[in-house]
Biopython code that builds the backbone (N, CA, C, O; Angstrom):
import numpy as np
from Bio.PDB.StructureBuilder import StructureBuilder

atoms = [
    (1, "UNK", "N", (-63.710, -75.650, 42.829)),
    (1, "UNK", "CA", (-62.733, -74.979, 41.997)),
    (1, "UNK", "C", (-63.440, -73.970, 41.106)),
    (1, "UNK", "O", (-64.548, -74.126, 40.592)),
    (2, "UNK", "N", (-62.533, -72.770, 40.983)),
    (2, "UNK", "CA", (-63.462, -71.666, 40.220)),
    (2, "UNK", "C", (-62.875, -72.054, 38.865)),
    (2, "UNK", "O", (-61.675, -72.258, 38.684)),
    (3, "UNK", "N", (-64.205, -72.174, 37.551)),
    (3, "UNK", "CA", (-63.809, -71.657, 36.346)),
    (3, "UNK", "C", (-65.127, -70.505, 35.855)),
    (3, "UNK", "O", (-66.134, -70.013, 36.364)),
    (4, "UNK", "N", (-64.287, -70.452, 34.367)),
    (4, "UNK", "CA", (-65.760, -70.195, 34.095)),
    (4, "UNK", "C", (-66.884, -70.058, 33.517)),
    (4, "UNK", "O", (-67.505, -69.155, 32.956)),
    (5, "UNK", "N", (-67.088, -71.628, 33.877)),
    (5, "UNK", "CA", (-68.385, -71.484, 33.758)),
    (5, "UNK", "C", (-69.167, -71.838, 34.689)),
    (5, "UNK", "O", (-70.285, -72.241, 34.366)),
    (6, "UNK", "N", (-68.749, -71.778, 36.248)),
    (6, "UNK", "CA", (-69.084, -72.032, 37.506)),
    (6, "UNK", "C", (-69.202, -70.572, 38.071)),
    (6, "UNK", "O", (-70.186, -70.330, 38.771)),
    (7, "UNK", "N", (-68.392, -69.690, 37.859)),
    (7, "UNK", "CA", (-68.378, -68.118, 38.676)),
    (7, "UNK", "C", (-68.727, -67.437, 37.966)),
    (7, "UNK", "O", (-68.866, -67.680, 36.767)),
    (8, "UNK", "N", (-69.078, -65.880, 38.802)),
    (8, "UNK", "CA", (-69.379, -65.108, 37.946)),
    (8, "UNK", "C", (-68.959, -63.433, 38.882)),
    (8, "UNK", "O", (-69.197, -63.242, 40.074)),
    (9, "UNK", "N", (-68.387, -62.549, 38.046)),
    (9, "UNK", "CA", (-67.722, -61.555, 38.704)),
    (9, "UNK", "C", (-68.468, -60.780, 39.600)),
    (9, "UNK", "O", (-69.649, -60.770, 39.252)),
    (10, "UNK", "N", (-68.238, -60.062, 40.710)),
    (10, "UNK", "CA", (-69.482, -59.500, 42.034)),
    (10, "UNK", "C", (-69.036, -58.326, 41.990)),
    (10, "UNK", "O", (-69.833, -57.416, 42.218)),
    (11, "UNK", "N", (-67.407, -57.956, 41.635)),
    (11, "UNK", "CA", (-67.499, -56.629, 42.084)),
    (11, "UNK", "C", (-65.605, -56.483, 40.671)),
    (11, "UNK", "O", (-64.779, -57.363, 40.426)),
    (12, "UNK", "N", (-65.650, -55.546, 40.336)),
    (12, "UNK", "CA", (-64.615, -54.744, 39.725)),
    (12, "UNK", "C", (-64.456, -53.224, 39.927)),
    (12, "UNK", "O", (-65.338, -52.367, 39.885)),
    (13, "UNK", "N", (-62.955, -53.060, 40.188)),
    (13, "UNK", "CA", (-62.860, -51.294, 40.698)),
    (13, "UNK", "C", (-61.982, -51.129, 40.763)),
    (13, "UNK", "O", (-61.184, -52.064, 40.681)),
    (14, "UNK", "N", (-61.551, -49.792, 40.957)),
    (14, "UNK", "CA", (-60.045, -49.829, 41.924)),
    (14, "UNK", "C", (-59.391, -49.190, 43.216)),
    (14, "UNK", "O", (-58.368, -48.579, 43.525)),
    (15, "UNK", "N", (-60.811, -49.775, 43.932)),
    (15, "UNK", "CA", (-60.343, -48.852, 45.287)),
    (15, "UNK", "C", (-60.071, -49.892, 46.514)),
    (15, "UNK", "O", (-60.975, -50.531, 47.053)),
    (16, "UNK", "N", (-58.711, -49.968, 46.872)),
    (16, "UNK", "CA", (-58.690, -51.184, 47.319)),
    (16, "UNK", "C", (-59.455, -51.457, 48.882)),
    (16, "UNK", "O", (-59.542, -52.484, 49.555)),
    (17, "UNK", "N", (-59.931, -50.128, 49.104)),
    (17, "UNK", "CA", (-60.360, -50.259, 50.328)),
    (17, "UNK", "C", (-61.415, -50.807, 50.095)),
    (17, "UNK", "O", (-61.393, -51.787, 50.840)),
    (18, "UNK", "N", (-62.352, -50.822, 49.534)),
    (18, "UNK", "CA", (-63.760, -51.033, 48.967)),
    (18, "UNK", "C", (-63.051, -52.785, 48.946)),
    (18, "UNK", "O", (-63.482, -53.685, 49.666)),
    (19, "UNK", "N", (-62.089, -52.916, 48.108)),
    (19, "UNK", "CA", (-62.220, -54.385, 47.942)),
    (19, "UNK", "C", (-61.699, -54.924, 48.730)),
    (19, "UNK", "O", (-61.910, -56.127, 48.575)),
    (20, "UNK", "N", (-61.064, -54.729, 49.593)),
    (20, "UNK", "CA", (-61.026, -55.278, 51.539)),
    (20, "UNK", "C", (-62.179, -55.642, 52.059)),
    (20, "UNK", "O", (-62.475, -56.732, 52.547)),
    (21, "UNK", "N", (-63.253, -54.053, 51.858)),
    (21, "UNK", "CA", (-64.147, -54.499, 52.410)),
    (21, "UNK", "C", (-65.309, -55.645, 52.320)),
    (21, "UNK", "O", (-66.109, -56.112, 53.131)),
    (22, "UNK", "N", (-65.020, -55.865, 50.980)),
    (22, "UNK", "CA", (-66.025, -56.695, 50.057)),
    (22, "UNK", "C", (-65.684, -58.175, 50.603)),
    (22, "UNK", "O", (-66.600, -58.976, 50.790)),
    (23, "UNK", "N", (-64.502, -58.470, 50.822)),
    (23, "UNK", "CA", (-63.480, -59.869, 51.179)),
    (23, "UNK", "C", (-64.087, -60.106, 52.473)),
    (23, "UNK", "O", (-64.988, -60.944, 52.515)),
    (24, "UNK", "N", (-63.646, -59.335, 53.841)),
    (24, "UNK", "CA", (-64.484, -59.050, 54.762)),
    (24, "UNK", "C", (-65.806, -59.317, 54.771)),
    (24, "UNK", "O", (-66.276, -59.990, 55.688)),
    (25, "UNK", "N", (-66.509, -58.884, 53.866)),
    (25, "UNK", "CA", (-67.787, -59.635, 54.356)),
    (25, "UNK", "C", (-68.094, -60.929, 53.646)),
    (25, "UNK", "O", (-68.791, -61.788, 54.186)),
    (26, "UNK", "N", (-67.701, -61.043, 52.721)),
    (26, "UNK", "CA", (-67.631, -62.707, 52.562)),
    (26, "UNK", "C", (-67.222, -63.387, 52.875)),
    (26, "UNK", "O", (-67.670, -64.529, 52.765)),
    (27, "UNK", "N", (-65.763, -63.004, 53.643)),
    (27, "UNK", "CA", (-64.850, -63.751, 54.717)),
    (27, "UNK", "C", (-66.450, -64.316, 56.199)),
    (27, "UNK", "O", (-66.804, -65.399, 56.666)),
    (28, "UNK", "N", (-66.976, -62.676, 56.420)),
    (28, "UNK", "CA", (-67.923, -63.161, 57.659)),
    (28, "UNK", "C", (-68.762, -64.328, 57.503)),
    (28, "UNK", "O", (-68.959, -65.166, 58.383)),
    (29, "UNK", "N", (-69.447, -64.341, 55.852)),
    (29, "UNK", "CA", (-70.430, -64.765, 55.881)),
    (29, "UNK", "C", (-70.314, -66.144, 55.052)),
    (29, "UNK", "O", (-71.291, -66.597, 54.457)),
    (30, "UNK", "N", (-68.745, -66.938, 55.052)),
    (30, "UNK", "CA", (-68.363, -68.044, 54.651)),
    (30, "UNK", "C", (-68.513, -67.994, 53.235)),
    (30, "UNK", "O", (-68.382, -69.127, 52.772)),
    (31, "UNK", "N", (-68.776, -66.981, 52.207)),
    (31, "UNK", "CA", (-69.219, -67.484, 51.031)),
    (31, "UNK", "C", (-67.502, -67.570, 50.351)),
    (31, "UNK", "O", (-66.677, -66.715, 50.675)),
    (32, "UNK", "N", (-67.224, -68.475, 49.595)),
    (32, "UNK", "CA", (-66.266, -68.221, 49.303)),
    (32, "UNK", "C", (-66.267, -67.595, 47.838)),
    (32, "UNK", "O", (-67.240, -67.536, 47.086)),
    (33, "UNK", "N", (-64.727, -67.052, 47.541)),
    (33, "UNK", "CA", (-64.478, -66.277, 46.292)),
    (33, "UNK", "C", (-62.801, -66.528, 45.864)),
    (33, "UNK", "O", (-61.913, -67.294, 46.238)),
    (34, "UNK", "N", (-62.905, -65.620, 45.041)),
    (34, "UNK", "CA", (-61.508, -65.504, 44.440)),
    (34, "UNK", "C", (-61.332, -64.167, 43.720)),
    (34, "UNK", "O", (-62.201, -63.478, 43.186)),
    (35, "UNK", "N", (-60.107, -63.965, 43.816)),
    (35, "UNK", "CA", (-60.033, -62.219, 43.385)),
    (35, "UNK", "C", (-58.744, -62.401, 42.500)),
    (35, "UNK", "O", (-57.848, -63.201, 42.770)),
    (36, "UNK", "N", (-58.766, -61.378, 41.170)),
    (36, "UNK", "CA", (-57.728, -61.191, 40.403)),
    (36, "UNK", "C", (-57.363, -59.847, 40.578)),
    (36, "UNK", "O", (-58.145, -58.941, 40.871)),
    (37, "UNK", "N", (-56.177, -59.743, 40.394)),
    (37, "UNK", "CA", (-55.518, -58.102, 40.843)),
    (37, "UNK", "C", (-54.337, -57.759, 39.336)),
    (37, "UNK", "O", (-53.212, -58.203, 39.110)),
    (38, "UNK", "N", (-55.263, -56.737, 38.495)),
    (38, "UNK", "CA", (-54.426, -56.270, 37.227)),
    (38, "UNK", "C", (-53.783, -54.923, 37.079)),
    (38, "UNK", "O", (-54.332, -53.847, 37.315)),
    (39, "UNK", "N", (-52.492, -55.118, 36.638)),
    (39, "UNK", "CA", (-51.845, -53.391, 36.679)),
    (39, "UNK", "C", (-51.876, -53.709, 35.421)),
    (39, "UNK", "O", (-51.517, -54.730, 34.835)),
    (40, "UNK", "N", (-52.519, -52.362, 34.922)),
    (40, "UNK", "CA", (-52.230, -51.951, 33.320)),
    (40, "UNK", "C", (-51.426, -51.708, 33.098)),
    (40, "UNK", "O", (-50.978, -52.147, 32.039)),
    (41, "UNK", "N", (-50.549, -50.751, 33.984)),
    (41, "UNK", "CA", (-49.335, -50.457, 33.259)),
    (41, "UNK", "C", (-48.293, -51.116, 32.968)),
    (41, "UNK", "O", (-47.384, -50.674, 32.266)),
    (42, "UNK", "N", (-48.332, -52.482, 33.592)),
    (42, "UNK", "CA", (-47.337, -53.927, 33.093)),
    (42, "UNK", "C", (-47.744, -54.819, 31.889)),
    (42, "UNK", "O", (-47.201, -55.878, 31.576)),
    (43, "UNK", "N", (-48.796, -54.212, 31.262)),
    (43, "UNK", "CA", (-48.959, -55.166, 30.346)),
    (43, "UNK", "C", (-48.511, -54.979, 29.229)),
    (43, "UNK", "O", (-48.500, -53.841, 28.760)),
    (44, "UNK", "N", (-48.049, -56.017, 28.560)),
    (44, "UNK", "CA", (-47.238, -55.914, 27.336)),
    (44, "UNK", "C", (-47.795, -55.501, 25.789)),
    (44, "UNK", "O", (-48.646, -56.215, 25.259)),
    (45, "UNK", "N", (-47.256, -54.293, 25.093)),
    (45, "UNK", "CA", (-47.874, -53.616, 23.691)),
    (45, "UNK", "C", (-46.669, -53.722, 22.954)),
    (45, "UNK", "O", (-45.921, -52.761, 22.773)),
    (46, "UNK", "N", (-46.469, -54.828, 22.537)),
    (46, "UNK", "CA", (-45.229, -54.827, 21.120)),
    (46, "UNK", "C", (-43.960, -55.338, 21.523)),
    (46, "UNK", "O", (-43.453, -56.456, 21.446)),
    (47, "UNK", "N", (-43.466, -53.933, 22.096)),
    (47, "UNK", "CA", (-42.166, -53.756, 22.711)),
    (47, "UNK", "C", (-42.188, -53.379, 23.678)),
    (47, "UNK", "O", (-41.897, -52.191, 23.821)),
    (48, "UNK", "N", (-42.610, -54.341, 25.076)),
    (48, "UNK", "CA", (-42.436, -54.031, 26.016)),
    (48, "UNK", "C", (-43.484, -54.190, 26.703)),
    (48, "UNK", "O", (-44.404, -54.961, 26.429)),
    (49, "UNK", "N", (-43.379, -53.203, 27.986)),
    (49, "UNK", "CA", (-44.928, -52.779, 28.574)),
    (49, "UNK", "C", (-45.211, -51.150, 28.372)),
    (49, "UNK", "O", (-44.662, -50.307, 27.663)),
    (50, "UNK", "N", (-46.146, -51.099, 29.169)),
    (50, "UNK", "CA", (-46.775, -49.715, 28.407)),
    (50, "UNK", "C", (-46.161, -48.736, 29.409)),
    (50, "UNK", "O", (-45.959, -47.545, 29.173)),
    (51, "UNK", "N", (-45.962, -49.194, 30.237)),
    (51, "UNK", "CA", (-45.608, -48.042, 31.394)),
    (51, "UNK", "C", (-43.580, -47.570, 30.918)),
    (51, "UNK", "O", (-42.994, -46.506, 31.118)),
    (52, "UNK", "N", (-42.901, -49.236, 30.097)),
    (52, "UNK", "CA", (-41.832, -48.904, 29.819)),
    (52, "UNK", "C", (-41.854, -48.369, 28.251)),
    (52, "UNK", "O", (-40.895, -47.674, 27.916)),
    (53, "UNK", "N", (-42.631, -48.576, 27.507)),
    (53, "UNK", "CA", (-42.914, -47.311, 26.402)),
    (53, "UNK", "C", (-43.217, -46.069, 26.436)),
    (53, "UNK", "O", (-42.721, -45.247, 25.665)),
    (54, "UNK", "N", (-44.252, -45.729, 27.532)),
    (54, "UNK", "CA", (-44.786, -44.428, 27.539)),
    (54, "UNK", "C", (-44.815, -43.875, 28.716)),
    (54, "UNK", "O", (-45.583, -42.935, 28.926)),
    (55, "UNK", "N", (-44.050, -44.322, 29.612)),
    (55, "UNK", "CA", (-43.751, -43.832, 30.819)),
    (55, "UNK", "C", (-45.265, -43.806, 31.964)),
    (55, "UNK", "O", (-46.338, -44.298, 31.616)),
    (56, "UNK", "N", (-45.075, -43.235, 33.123)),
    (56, "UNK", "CA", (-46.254, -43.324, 33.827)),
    (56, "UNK", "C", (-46.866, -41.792, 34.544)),
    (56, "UNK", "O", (-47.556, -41.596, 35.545)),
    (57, "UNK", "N", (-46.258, -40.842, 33.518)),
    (57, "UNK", "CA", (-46.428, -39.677, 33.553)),
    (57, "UNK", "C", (-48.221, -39.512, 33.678)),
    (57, "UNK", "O", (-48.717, -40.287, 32.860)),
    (58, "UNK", "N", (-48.934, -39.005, 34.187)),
    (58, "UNK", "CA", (-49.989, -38.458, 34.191)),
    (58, "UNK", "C", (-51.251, -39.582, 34.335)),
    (58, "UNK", "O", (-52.456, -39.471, 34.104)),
    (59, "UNK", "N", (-50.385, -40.771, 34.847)),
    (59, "UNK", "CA", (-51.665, -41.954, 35.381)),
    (59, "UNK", "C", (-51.785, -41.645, 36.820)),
    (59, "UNK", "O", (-50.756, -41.488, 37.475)),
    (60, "UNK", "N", (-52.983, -41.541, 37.387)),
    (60, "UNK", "CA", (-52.894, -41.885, 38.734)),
    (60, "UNK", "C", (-52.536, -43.131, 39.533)),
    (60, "UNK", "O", (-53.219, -44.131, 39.314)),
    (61, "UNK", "N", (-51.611, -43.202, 40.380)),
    (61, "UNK", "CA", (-51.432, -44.366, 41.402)),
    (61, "UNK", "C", (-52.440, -45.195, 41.890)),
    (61, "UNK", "O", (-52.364, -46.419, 42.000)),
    (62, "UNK", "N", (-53.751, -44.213, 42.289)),
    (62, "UNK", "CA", (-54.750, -45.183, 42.339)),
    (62, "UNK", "C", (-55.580, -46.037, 41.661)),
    (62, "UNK", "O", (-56.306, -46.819, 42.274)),
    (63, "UNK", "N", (-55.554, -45.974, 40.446)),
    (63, "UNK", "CA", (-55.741, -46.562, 39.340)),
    (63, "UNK", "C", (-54.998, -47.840, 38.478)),
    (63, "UNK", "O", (-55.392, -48.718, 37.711)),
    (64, "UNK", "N", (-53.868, -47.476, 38.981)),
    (64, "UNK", "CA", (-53.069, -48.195, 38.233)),
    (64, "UNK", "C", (-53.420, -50.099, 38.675)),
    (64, "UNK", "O", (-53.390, -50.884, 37.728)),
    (65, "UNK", "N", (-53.663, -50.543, 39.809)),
    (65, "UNK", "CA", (-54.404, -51.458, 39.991)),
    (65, "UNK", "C", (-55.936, -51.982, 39.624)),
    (65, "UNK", "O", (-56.703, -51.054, 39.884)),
    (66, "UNK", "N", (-56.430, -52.766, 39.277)),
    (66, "UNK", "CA", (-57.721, -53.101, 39.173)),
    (66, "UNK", "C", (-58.030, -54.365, 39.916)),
    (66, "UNK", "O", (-57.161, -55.228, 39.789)),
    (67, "UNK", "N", (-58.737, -54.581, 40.428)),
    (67, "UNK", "CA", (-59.228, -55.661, 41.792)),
    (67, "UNK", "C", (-60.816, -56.092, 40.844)),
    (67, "UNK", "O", (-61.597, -55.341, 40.259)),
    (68, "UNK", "N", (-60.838, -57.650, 41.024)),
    (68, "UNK", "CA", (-62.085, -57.945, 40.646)),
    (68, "UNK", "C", (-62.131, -59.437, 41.290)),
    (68, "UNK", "O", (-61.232, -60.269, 41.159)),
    (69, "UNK", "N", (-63.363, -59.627, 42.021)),
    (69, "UNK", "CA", (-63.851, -60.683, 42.967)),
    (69, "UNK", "C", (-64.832, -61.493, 42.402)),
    (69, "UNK", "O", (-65.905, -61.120, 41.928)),
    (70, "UNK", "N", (-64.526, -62.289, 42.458)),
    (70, "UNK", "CA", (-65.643, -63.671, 41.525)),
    (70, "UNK", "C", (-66.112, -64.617, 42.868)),
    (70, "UNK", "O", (-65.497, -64.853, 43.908)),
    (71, "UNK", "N", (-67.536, -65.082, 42.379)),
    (71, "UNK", "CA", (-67.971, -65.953, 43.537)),
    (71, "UNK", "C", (-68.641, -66.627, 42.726)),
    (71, "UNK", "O", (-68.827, -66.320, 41.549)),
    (72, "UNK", "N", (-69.251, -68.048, 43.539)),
    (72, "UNK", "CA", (-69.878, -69.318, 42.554)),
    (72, "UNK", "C", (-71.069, -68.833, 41.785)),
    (72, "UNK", "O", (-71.616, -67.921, 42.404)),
    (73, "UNK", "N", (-71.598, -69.090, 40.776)),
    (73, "UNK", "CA", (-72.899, -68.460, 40.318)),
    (73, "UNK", "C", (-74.023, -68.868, 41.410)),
    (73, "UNK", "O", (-75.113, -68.297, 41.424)),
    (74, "UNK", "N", (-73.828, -69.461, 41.938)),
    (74, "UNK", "CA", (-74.928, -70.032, 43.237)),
    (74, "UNK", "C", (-75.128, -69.502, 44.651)),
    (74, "UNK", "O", (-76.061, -69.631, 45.444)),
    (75, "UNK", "N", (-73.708, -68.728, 44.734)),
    (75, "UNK", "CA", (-73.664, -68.033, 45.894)),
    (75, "UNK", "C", (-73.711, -66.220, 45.336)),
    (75, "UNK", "O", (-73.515, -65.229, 46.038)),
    (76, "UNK", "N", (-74.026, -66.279, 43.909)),
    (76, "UNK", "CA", (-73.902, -64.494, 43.755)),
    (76, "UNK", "C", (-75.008, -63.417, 44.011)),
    (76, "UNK", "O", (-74.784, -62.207, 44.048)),
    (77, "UNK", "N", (-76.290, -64.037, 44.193)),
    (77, "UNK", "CA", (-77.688, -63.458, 44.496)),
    (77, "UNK", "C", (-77.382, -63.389, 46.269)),
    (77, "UNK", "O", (-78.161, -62.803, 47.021)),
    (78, "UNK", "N", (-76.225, -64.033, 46.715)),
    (78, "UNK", "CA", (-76.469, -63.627, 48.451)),
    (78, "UNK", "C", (-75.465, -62.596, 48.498)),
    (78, "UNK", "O", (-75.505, -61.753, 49.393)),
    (79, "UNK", "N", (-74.407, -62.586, 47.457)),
    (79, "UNK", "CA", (-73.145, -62.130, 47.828)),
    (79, "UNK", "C", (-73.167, -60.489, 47.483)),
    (79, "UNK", "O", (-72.712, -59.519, 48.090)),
    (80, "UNK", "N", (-73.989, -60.643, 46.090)),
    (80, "UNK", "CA", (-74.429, -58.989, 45.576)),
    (80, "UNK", "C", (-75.588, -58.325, 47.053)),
    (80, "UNK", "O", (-75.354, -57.200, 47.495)),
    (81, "UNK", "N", (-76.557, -59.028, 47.547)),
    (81, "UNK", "CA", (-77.371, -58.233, 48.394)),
    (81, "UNK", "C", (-76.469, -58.158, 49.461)),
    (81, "UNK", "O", (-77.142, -57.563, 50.302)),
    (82, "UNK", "N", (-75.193, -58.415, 50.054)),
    (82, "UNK", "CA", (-74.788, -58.288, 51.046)),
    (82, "UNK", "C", (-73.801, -57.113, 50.788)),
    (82, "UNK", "O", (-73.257, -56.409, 51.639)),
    (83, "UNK", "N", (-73.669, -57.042, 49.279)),
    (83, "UNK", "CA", (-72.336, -55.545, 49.491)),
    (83, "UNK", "C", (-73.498, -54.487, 48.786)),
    (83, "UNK", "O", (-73.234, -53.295, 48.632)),
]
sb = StructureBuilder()
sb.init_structure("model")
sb.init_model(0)
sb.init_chain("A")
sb.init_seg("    ")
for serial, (resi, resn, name, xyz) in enumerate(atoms, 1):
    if name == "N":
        sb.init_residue(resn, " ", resi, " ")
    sb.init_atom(name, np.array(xyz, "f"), 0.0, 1.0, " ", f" {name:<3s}", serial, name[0])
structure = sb.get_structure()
């Protein structure tokens, strides 16, 4: 079970192709992980979220996601030399 003070993060970004690919090879190479997936623009500032306060005028789409992959602290010295 991941917490943490067992894992530790391998990769943060927001390109989801990149983080396919990253899954993929840890998928090949059995290590296991876990991934969190954050939209900023749903998160809540006061009244509301930010995207329904300030609209989503002039954010890019590709951005608006953030992808970040955690693996055991024991498996992260194989998992970093492999991406």
């Amino acid at each position: 079970m991941f917490t943490f003070f067992n894992s530790e993060s391998l990769w943060i970004g927001f390109e989801m192709d990149r983080f396919n690919q990253i899954r993929d090879i840890l998928d090949s190479k059995s290590i296991p992980y876990k991934y969190k997936v954050r939209n900023h623009l749903g998160q809540f500032s006061g009244r509301g979220t930010i995207r329904g306060a300030k609209g989503s005028f002039g954010n890019h789409t590709e951005q608006m996601y953030q992808y970040e992959i955690l693996v055991y602290k024991r498996d992260f010295e194989q998992a970093k030399f492999l991406i």
